[in-house]
Structure formats: C-alpha cells, structure tokens
N, C-alpha and C positions, 0 to 999 in steps of 0.2 A: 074528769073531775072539774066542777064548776068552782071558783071564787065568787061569793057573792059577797058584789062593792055598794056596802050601805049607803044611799042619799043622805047627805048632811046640808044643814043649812048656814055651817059659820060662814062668815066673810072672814075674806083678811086682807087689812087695809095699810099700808105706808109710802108716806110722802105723797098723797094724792093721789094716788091708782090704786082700785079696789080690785079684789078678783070675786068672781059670785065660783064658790067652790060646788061644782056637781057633787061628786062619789068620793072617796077613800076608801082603798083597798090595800090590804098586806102585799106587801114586794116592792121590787126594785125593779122602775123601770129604765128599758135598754135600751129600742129602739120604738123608730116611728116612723110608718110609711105612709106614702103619698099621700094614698085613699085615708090616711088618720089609723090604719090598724095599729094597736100599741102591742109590745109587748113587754111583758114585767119577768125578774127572776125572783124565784123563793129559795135560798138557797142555791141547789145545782137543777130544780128546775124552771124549767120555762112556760110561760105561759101566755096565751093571745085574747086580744079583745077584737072584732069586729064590730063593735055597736059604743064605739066612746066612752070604754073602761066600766061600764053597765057591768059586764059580766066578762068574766075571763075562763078559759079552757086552757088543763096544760094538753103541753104538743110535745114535750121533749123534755130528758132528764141527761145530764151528763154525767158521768160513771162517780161513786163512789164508793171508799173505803169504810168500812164499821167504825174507825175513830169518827171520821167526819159524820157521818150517819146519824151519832149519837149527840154529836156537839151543835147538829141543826138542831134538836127540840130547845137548846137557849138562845134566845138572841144575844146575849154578851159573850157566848162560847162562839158564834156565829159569825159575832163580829171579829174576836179573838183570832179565827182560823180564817177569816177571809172568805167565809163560805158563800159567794157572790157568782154569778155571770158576769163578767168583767165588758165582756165585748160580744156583740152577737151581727149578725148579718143573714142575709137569706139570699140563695142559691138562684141560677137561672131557670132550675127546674121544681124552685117550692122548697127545696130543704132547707135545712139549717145545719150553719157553721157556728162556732160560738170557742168564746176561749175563757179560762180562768187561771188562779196562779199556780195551776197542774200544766197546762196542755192548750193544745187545740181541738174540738172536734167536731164530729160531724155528721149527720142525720138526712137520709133522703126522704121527701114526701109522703107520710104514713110511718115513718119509725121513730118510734117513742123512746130507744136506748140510745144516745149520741155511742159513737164508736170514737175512740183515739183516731186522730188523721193521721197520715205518713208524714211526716218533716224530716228533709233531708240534712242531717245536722252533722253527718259524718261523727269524728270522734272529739265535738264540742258540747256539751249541755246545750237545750235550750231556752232561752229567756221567754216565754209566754208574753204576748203583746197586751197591750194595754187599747187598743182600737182596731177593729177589722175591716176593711176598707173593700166596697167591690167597684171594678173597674166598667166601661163602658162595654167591652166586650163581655163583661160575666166572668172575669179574672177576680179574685179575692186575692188584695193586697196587702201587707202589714210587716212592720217592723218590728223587732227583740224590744222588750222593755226590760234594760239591764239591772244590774245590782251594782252599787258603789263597793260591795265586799269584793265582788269578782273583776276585775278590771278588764275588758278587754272589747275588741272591736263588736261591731253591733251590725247586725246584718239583717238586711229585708229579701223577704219570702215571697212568690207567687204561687197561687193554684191557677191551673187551666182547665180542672177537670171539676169544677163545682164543690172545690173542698177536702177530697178523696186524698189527694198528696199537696205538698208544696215544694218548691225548689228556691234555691237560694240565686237570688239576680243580684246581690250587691252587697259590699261590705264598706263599712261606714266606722273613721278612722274618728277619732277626739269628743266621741257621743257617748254619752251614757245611758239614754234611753232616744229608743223613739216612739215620740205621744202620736201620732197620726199619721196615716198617707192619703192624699183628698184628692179627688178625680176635679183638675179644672176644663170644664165641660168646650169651653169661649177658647183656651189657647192649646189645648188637645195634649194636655199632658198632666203627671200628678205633684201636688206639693208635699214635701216631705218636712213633718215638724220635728225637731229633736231640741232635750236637754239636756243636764240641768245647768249645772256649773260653767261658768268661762273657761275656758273659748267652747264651752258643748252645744250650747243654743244655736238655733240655726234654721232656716226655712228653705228647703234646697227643691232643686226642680229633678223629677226623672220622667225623662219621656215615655211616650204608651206606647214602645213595646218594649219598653224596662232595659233596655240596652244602655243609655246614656243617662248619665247624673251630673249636677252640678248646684253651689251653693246659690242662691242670690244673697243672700244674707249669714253671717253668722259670729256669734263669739259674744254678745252681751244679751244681759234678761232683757230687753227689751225686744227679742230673737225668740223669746221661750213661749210658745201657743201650742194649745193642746187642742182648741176646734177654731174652725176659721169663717167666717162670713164670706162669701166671694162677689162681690160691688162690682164685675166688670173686669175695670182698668187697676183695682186693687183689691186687696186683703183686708177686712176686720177683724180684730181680734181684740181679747185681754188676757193679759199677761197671766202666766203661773211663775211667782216668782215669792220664796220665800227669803230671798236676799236683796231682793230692791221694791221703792216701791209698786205696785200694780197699779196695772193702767188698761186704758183703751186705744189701741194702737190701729193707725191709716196705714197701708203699707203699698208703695205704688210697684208694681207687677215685674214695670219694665227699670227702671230706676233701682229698685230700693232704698228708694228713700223713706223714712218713716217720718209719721207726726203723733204727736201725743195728744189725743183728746180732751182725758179725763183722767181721773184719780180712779180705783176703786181699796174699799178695806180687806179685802182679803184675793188669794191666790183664785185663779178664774180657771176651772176644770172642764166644767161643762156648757157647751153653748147650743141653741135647737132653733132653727124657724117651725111656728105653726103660721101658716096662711100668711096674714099680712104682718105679723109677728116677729119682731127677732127677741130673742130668748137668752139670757146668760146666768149665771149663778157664780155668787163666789165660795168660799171654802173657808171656815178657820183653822189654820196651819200655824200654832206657834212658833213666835221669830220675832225678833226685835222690831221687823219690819210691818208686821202681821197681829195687830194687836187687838182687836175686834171680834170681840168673844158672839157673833153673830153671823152664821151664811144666809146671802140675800138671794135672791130672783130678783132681775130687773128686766125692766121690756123696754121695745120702742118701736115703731114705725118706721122711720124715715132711718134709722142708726146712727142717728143724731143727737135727739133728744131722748135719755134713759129715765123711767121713775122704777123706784123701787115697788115692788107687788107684793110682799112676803119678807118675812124678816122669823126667823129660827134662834137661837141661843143656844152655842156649845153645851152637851149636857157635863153633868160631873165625873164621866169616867173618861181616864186617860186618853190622849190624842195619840200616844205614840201605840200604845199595845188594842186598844178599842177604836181607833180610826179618827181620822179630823169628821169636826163637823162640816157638812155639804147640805146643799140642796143639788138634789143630781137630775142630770137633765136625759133624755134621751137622746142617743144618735140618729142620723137621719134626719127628713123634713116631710110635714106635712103641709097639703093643701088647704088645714083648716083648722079654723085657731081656735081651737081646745088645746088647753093645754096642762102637759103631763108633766109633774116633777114628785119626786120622792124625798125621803130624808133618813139623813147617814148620822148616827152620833148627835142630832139637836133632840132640844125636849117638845114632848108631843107629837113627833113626826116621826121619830127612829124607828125604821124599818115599815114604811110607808109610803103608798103612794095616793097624792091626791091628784083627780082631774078636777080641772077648774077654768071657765068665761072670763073674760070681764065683765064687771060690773054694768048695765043697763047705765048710759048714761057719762062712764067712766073714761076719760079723753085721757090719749096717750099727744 
C-alpha cells in the first residue's frame, strides 16, 4: 500500500528562518536513517520512504485488538488510546523492532505481522520503553518507561539476537522512567537518561558490554534529557522539565559540569540532526512553569545560535486525556537536511507529517 504525500507550497516562517515545505503526509514520523530513509507510523502501522517522504510503502503492522481497531478510524479516539509507534529501530539484518504502550515487537526482513518479543520480566509487569536504542554491535537497548501509580525500580533490557528476546542487564534504584539509552561512539560506552522528579533525573554512564553502570550526574531537572546532541568532549541537550524552567544545557563528559545556554518555552521531547542541521522541538505541557500555548522547531548549525522554523498552537482538546501539543521529531540522524517533523494535538498539523528545506537564501 502506497501513501501518497501531496506537494504543497506553504512556507512557514518565524524569527527569521523560513523552511520551503516539500510534501505532507498522514503519520507520525519515527525514525531516520543515514541515507535520509524516513519512516512514519499510522497508528500500529509502519511505513517507509526511500525517495524523501515523495511516497511511502507500509512494511509492518504491530498486533491489534478490535477495541483498538476500531478506535483508529478517529483521530481523537487515536489519540485517546495512544494508538502510536512510540519507538521503532531497525535490525542488523533489515527487520524491525518497535515498541508501543502494549509491548515490544518484532519483525524480520519481509514480515509484515510484528510478532510480540520475548522480555524476560519474570514475575514483574513490564513498563514498555519510550526510546529504542541500538548498540554498535547490533544489540538493541532500552529502558522501562515507568508509571508514578506503580512505584518501583526501573530496569534496562538487552537483545543480542536482533530483537527475537531481551534480557534484563540492570536495575535502576530512584528512577521513574528511563527517556533514552545513546551509543557514545568517541568514549565507547552508552548514556543512560532518566526522569522525572528529584533526585530521578540523571545522565548515568553503562558500559558496552552492559556489565558496569554509574551516575555522572543526577537529582535536579537540569539532569532531565530525553535526546542528546554528542559535541565530543560534551552533551547538548534541552531539558524536559515541567517543574523548572527549560533550557539548553552544555554538559562536559568528564566533569559534569553543566552550563546553561538559553531559555526555551516549553518541555523539549524531541531532538534530530539532518545533515548540517541540529533539530529540536518543544512541547506544550501545562505547568506553572510551561505557559506557551505553542510547540516550536528550532535549528541551528553551529548549536550555538537557534532560530525558530515553525511555530504550531496547542489545539482545543484536552492536554491530559488527548495529548500535549508537540512537534515530533524523528529518532536517529541523517546525512541530509531534509527535514522531517510531524504534529501531535496543534492546529493544522495534528496527525501530520511535513518534509521540508530551507528556504533558498535562508541563513541559520
């Protein structure tokens, strides 16, 4: 089945950086590799572009039940139930692994029915992650994304076998969720991000082969990062924080020391490099702190100087039961700046993905 993504011609323009928007297409996209393939969800399925969001093909559906089924033909039942790919990744051998707030599963080369994966949870529920991480060996890694109802430790999972099981390598004490596990390429080990609440924040290091953990940082929102930029000798990031203000955070590797860059208006979910591109979005997340009835996209080059690209407006249905407003970015990086974002709960965009350039002409 093909998606076909209409050519449009709007621009959209704020604070001096225009983007020239290619296509729009229904879904939510996930991820994005090297070569620029994207891939978008509709629901529980999945679907690919090889020719710059022009056209998409699904490749994979992940199991559901006849309530949900039924509740994909609305987008506000869709949104209601969460009916998303949350996290997706792809296999050493072409498959796909993918999680949502069911499960994790899993799909080899040519199989269009995701199967349930094996998680070795013994006699504990499992929390479904929020990021899927793969390792330089072709390990797919990730942490529980917990519940403030359920209180209790939070454990991070390995496959070795491309998805087919996972095994639990570590249990993780004063966490509530973990937002991510990032392969750092330069010091040959992974960062491990966790939230939400004080002392839960934290950026801890596990080494590759997942035997040994430790914190460099943890216990205040300025700790709380869900994707990371990696500079080297430190971490970029912006905060997710619906108790302090949000920012853009330097994080030095060896030290931990941090510095504060900048301000942003709302909680900072998702981050993406295309090409020479770095990529972020913020989220409106009602809070005292969080008052910005707008999720932005902002760029920059150097990750230095941000301008904003895009600018959304929370629409009028509930943040808590129909989702905060986002502009949602894709995981992974590509070698070329196209670039892919979607929209969650804003007007005009909900349930949407636009590709889009910059503008001819348009200086970051």
């Amino acid at each position: 089945m093909s998606l076909g993504a209409a050519p449009i011609a709007t621009r959209a323009t704020e604070a001096g950086v225009e983007l020239e928007i290619q296509v729009r297409v229904p879904g939510r996209v996930v991820l994005v590799e090297a070569d620029g393939t994207l891939y978008l969800g509709r629901n529980y399925g999945i679907h690919r572009s090889d020719d710059g969001g022009r056209s998409f093909v699904r490749v994979a559906s992940m199991p559901t039940d006849g309530a949900r089924r039924l509740a994909g033909a609305s987008r506000l039942l869709s949104r209601l139930a969460r009916l998303e790919v949350r996290a997706l990744v792809r296999a050493r051998d072409g498959g796909l692994v993918a999680s949502n707030r069911q499960g994790v599963f899993v799909a080899r080369p040519g199989e269009r029915d995701m199967r349930t994966a094996r998680v070795e949870t013994g006699s504990i529920p499992l929390f479904p992650p929020m990021r899927l991480s793969r390792g330089p060996g072709g390990e797919i890694v990730w942490g529980e994304y917990g519940s403030p109802k359920v209180p209790r430790p939070i454990r991070l999972f390995v496959s070795r076998d491309d998805g087919e099981s996972f095994q639990r390598v570590h249990t993780l004490e004063k966490v509530l969720h973990v937002h991510n596990v990032v392969w750092d390429a330069g010091q040959g080990h992974y960062w491990v991000l966790t939230g939400d609440h004080d002392p839960e924040p934290g950026i801890g290091r596990l080494s590759a082969d997942l035997a040994h953990f430790d914190w460099l940082v943890k216990g205040k929102q300025i700790y709380r990062a869900v994707e990371v930029f990696d500079l080297g000798d430190r971490l970029l990031y912006a905060t997710d924080s619906h108790l302090e203000q949000n920012g853009l955070i330097s994080l030095d590797k060896a030290s931990g020391r941090s510095e504060w860059l900048r301000e942003f208006d709302g909680s900072c979910i998702y981050a993406c490099r295309f090409g020479g591109l770095y990529a972020l979005t913020t989220s409106v997340e009602p809070s005292p702190v969080n008052q910005s009835p707008f999720a932005e996209l902002w760029l920059s080059r150097d990750a230095e100087t941000w301008k904003c690209a895009y600018r959304a407006r929370k629409d009028r249905w509930s943040a808590v039961w129909l989702q905060f407003g986002s502009l949602v970015l894709p995981s992974g990086a590509s070698d070329r700046e196209l670039i892919a974002f979607s929209g969650q709960a804003v007007e005009g965009l909900d349930g949407s993905t636009l590709i889009a350039r910059l503008a001819p002409g348009a200086a970051l």
